[in-house]
C-alpha positions as CSV (number, residue, x, y, z in Angstrom):
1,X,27.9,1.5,30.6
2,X,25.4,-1.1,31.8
3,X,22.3,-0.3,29.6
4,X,18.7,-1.8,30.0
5,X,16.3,-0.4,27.2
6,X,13.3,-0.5,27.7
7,X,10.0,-1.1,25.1
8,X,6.7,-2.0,25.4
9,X,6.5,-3.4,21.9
10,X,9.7,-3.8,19.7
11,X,9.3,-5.5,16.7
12,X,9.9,-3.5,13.6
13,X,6.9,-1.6,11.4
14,X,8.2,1.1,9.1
15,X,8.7,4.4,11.2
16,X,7.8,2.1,14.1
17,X,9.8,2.6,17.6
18,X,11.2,-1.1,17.2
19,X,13.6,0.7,14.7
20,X,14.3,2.5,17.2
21,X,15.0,0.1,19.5
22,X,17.1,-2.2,17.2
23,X,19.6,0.4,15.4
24,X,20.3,2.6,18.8
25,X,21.0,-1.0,20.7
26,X,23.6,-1.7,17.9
27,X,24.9,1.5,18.2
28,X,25.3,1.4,21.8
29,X,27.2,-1.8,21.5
30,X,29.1,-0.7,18.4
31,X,30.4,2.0,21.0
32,X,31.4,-0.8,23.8
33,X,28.4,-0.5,25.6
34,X,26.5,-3.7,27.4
35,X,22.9,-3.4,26.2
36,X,19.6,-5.8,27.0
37,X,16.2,-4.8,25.5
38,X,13.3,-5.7,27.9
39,X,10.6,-5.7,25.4
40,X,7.0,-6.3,25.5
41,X,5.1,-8.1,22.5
42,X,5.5,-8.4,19.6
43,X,9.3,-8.9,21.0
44,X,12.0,-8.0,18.1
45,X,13.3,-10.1,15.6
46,X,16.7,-8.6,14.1
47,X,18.4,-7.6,17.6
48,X,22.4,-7.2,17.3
49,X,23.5,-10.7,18.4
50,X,25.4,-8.6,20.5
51,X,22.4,-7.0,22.6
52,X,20.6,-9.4,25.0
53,X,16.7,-9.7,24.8
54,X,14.6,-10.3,27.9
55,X,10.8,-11.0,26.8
56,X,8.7,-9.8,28.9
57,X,5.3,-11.7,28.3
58,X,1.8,-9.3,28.2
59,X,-1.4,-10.7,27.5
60,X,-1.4,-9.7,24.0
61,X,-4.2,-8.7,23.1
62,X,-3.6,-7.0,19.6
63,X,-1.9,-10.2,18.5
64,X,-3.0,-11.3,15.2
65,X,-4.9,-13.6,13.9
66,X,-7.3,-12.9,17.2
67,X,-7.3,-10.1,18.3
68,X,-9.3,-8.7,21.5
69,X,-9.6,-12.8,22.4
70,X,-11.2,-13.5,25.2
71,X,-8.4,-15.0,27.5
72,X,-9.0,-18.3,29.4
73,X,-8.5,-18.6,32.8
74,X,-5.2,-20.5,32.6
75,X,-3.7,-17.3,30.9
76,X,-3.6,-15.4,34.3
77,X,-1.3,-15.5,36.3
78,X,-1.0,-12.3,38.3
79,X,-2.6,-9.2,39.4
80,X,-1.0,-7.3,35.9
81,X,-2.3,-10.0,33.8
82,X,-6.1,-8.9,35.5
83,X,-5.4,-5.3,35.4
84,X,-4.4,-5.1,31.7
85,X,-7.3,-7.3,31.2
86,X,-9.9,-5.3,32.9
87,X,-8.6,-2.2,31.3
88,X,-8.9,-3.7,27.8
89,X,-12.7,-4.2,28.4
90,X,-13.2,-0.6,29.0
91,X,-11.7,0.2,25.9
92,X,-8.9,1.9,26.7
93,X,-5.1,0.8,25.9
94,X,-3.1,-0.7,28.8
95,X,0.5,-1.9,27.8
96,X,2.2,1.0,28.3
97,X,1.2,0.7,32.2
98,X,1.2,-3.1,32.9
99,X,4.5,-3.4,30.5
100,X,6.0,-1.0,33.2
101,X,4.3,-2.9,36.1
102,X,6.5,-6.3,34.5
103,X,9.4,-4.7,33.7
104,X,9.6,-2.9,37.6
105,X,9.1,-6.2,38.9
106,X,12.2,-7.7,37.0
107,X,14.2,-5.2,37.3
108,X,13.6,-5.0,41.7
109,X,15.7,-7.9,41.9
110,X,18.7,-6.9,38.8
111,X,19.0,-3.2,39.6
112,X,22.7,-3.3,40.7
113,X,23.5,-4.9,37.1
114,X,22.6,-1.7,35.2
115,X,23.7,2.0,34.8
116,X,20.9,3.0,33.9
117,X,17.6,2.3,32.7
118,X,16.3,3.9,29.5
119,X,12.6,3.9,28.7
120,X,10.8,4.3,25.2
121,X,7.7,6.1,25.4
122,X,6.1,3.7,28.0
123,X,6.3,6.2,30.4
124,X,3.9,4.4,33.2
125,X,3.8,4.1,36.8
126,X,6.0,1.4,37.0
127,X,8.7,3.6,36.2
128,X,8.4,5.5,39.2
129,X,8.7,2.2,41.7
130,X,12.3,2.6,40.0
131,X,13.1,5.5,40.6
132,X,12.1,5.5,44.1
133,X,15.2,2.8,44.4
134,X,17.4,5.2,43.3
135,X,17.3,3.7,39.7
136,X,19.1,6.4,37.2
137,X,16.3,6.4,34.7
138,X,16.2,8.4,31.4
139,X,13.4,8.3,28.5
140,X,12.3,8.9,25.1
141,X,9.7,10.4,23.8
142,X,8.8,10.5,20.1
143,X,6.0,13.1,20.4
144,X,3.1,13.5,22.9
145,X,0.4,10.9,22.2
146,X,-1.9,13.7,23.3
147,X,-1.3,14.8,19.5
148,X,-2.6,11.6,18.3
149,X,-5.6,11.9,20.6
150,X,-6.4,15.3,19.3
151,X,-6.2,14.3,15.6
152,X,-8.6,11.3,16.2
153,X,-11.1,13.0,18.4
154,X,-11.5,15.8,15.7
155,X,-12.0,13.1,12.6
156,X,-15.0,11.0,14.8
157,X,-18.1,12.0,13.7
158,X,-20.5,10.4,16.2
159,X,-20.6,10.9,20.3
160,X,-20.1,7.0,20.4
161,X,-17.1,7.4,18.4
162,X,-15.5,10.1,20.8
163,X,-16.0,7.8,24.0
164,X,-14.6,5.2,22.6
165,X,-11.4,7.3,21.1
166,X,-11.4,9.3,24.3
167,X,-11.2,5.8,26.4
168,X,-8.6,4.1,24.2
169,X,-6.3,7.3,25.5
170,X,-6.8,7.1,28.8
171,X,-3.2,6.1,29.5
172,X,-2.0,9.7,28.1
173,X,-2.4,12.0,31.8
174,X,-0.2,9.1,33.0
175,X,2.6,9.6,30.9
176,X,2.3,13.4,31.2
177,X,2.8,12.7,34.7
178,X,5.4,10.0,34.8
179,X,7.5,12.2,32.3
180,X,7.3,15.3,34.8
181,X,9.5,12.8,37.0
182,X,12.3,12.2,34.9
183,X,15.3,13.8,35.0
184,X,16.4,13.9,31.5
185,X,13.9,13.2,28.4
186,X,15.3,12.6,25.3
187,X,12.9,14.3,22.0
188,X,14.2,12.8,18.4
189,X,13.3,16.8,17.2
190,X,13.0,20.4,18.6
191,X,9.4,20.3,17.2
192,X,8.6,17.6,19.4
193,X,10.6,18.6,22.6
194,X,8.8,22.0,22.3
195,X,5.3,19.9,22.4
196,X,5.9,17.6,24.9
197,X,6.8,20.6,26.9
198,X,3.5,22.1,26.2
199,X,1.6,19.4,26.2
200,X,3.0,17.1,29.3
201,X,3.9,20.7,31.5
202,X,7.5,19.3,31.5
203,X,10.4,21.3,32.1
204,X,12.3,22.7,29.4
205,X,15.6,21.7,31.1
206,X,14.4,17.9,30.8
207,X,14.9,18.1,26.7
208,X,17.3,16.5,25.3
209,X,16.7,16.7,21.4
210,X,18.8,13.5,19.7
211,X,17.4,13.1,16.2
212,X,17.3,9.5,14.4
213,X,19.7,7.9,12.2
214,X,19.5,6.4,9.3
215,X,22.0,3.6,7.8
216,X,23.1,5.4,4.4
217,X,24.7,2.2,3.0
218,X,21.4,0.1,3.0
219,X,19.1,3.1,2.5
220,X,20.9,4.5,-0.6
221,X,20.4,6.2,-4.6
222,X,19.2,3.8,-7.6
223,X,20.0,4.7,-10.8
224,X,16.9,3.0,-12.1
225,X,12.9,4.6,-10.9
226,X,9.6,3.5,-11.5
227,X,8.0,6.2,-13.8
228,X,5.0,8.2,-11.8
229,X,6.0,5.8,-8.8
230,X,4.8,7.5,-5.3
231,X,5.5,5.9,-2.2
232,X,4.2,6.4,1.1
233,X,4.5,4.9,4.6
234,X,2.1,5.4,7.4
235,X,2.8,2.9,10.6
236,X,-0.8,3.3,11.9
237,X,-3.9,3.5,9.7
238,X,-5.4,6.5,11.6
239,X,-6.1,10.4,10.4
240,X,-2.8,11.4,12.1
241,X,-1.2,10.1,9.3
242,X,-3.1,11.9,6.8
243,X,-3.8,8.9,4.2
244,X,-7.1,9.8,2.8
245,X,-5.6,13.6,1.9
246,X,-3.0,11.5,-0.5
247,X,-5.8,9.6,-1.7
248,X,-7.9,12.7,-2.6
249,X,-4.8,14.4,-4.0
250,X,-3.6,11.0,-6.2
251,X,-7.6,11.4,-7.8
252,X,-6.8,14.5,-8.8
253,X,-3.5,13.7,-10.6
254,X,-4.6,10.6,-12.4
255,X,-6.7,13.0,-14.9
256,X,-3.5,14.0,-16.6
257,X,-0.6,11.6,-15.0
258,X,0.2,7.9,-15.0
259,X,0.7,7.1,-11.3
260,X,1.1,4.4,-8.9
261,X,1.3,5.1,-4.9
262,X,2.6,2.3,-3.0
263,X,1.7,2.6,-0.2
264,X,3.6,1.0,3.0
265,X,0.9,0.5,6.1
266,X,-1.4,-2.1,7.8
267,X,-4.5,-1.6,6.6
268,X,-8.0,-2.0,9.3
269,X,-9.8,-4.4,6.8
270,X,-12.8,-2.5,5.7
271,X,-11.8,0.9,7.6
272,X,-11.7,4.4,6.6
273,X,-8.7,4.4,4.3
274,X,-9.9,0.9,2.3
275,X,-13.6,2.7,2.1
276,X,-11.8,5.9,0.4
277,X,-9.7,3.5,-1.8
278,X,-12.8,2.2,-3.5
279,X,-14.8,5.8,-3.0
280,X,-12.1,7.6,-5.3
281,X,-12.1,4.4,-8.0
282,X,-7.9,3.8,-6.9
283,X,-8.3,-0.1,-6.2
284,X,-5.9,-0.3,-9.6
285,X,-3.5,2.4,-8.3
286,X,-2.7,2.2,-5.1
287,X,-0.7,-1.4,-3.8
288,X,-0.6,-1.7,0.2
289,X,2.3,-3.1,1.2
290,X,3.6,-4.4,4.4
291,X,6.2,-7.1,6.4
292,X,9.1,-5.3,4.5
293,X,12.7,-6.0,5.8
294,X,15.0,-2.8,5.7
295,X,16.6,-3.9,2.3
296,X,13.7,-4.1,0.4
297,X,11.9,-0.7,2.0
298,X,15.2,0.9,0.7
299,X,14.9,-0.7,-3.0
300,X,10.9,0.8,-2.8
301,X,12.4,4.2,-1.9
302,X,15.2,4.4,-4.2
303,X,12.7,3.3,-6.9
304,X,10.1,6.1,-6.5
305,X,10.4,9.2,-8.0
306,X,8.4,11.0,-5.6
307,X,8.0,10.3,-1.2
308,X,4.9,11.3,-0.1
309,X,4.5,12.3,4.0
310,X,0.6,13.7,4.1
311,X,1.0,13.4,7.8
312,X,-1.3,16.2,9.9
313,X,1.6,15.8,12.4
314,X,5.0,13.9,13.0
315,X,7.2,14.0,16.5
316,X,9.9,13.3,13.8
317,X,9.5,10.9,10.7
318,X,12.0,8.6,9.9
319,X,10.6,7.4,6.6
320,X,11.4,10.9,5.5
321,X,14.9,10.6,6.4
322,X,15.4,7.2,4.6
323,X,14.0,8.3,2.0
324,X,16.3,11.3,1.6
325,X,19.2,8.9,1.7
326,X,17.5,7.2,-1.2
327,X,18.1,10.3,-2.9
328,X,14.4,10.6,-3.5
329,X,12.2,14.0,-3.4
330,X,10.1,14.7,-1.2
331,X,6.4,16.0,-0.8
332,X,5.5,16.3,2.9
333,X,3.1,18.6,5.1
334,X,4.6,21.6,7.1
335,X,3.3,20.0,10.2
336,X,5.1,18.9,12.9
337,X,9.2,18.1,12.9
338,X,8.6,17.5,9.2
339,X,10.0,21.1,8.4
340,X,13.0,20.6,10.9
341,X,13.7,16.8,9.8
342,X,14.4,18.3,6.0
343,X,15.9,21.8,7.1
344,X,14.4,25.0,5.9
345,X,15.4,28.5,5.5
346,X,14.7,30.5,8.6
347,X,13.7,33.5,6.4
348,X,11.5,32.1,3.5
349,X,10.5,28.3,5.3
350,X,11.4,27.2,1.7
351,X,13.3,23.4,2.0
352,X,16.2,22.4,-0.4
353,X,15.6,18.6,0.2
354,X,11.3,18.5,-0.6
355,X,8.6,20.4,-1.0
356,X,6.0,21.3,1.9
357,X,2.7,22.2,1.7
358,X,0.1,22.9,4.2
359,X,-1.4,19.8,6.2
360,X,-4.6,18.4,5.1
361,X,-4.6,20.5,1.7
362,X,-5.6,17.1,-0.8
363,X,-5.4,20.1,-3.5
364,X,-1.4,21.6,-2.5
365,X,-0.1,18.0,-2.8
366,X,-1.4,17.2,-5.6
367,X,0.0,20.2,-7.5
368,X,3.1,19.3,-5.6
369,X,3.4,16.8,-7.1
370,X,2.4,16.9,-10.4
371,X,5.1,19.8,-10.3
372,X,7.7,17.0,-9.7
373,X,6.5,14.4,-12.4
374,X,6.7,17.2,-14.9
375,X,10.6,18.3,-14.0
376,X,13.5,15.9,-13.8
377,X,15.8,18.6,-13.1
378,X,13.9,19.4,-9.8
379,X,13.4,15.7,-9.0
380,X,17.2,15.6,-9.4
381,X,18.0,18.5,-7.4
382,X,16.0,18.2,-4.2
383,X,17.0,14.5,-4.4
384,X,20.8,15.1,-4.3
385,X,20.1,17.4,-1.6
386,X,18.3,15.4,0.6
387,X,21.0,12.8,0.6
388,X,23.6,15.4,1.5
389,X,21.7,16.0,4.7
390,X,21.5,12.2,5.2
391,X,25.1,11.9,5.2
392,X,25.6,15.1,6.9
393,X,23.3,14.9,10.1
394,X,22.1,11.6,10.4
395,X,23.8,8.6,11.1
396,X,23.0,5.8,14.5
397,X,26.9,6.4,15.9
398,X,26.5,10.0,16.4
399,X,22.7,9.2,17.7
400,X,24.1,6.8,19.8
401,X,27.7,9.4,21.3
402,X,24.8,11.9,21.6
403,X,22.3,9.4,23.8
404,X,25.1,8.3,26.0
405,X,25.6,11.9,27.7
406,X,22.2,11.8,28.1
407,X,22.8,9.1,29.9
408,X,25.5,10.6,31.9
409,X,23.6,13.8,32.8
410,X,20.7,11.3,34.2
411,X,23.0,9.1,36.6
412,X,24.1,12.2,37.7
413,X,20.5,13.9,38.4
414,X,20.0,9.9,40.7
415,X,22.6,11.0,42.6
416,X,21.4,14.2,43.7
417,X,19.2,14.8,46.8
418,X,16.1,15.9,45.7
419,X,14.8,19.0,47.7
């Protein structure tokens, strides 16, 4: 198949969609496929040489180091370019629309030279002008943003705070309502499916559930572990990812354990999760981390003896999986995908690859953990099973076999008079 792949921003953060983006293009290839990424900033930096790359340019707002800018007048060059920029000042985020408005345009004049166009949770209105030419069109979606928006509107504590959270998510009825157009919808979990079906209205018979993959080889057991070494990743410094409940919980552990969390995330300088840092007296113990390449986030997994996911919800969690192929246990929250991603028994919810406890509960993960640190036998146990399940269920060729009838069933829905 002729593939374009679409993504409003690409370049790899841990968990991000760019990993996404950059192992399901090389397994697409890797399958004989012709695949080209039309990707949004920050554009993506470790594409197969064997997928093309098409930049296509925003205003870039969120680029660092100046952010929110205020653009000259040269900048502009179209109606998008005003649009994204008018949106911005109100607050609320516009790639995922004007990416869509760029990409459409492109794509008006190359349309015969693909298949099939696949989208990654941009899911705006320019998707639709596609589709209106008859474009076969297929998308992803990782979870419902609405979750997100649900999570942060329930942790601000002032009015002003809620308008400006409530504005920043404005683009989220348009992606409920873009998604209700597309024929096939590809979840990465049931979980997730299941709630963008609640939460978008969509059909049922749109899901697809592919899960992600993980590459077993680079992500993989060291004999050698940091003693009292936690690790956690959170892509996004907001409450969805549950930070500050680790942080609250590692407080409580240091009265009777040696521990270090290292913790993988961008930090907002002087934000919430810094504040609770220095609140709780963990400046010594806890090391951000960022800018990883895959090799090294796999040496920081393999050396941990515990992987901590505090998340209050997750559409799927790839850290999780990686770190199950580092053969490392796992602490997470029974929120989300996070009980399908590490399998549990139907009857007692109990996981043989980690340990879940209620989300939000500071005081449950901390005894989780401190359960760990005192047995090696169960550190050993639930880390051997967790990289069965790697090897058994995830890997980016069956991802990638399972993506391509999805693919097949969504040329086919193009080609069918709609009533």
């Amino acid at each position: 198949m002729r593939i374009a792949l679409l993504s409003y921003r690409s370049k790899e953060h841990c968990g991000g969609q760019g990993v996404y983006v950059r192992h399901l293009s090389q397994g697409l290839v890797e399958l004989g496929h012709d695949v080209e990424v039309f990707s949004g900033q920050p554009y993506p930096e470790d594409l197969d040489p064997r997928v093309r790359l098409t930049k296509v340019p925003s205003m870039d707002f969120f680029r660092e180091p100046d952010p929110f800018r205020t653009p000259r007048l040269r900048e502009f060059s179209s109606a998008t370019d005003v649009l994204e920029y008018g949106l911005t000042l109100t607050g609320c985020f516009a790639e995922p629309l004007t990416f869509t408005l760029r990409a459409a345009k492109i794509l008006k004049h190359r349309a015969d030279e693909f298949d099939i166009v696949h989208d990654n949770q941009s899911l705006g209105y320019g998707l639709l002008a596609l589709m209106r030419r008859g474009v076969p069109l297929a998308a992803t979606v990782h979870h419902p943003i609405s979750r997100d928006r649900k999570v942060d509107l329930a942790a601000a504590s002032t009015w002003r705070r809620k308008l400006s959270v409530s504005r920043w998510y404005g683009f989220v009825p348009m992606q409920a309502r873009v998604a209700r157009r597309i024929p096939v919808v590809l979840a990465v979990a049931g979980a997730s499916a299941a709630d963008s079906v609640a939460d978008f209205d969509l059909d049922p018979e749109q899901m697809r559930v592919v899960p992600l993959g993980v590459d077993t080889e680079l992500f993989s057991p060291s004999a050698e572990r940091v003693p009292g070494r936690i690790v956690a990743i959170a892509s996004a410094d907001r409450p969805l990812k549950g930070v500050v409940h680790l942080l609250e919980a590692v407080a409580k552990l240091r009265t009777d354990h040696d521990v270090e969390v290292q913790l993988v995330s961008h930090l907002e300088p002087g934000g919430p999760t810094e504040r609770r840092i220095a609140e709780l007296g963990l400046g010594d113990a806890v090391h951000v981390v960022n800018g990883l390449t895959d090799a090294e986030l796999g040496e920081l997994l393999a050396s941990a003896e515990i992987m901590c996911v505090p998340s209050l919800y997750e559409g799927f969690s790839l850290p999780t999986v990686e770190a199950m192929s580092c053969g490392t246990p796992v602490v997470a929250s029974r929120a989300g995908a996070l009980p399908e991603v590490v399998g549990t028994d139907p009857e007692t919810g109990a996981s043989e690859c980690a340990i879940l406890v209620e989300p939000g509960d500071a005081e449950a993960l901390a005894a989780a953990m401190r359960g760990l640190l005192d047995s090696p036998e169960t550190r050993a146990r639930l880390g051997d099973a967790g990289r069965r399940r790697a090897l058994e269920r995830y890997s980016w060729t069956s991802v990638a076999e399972a993506t391509v009838a999805a693919y097949t069933e969504a040329i086919a829905a193009a080609r069918t008079p709609r009533n």
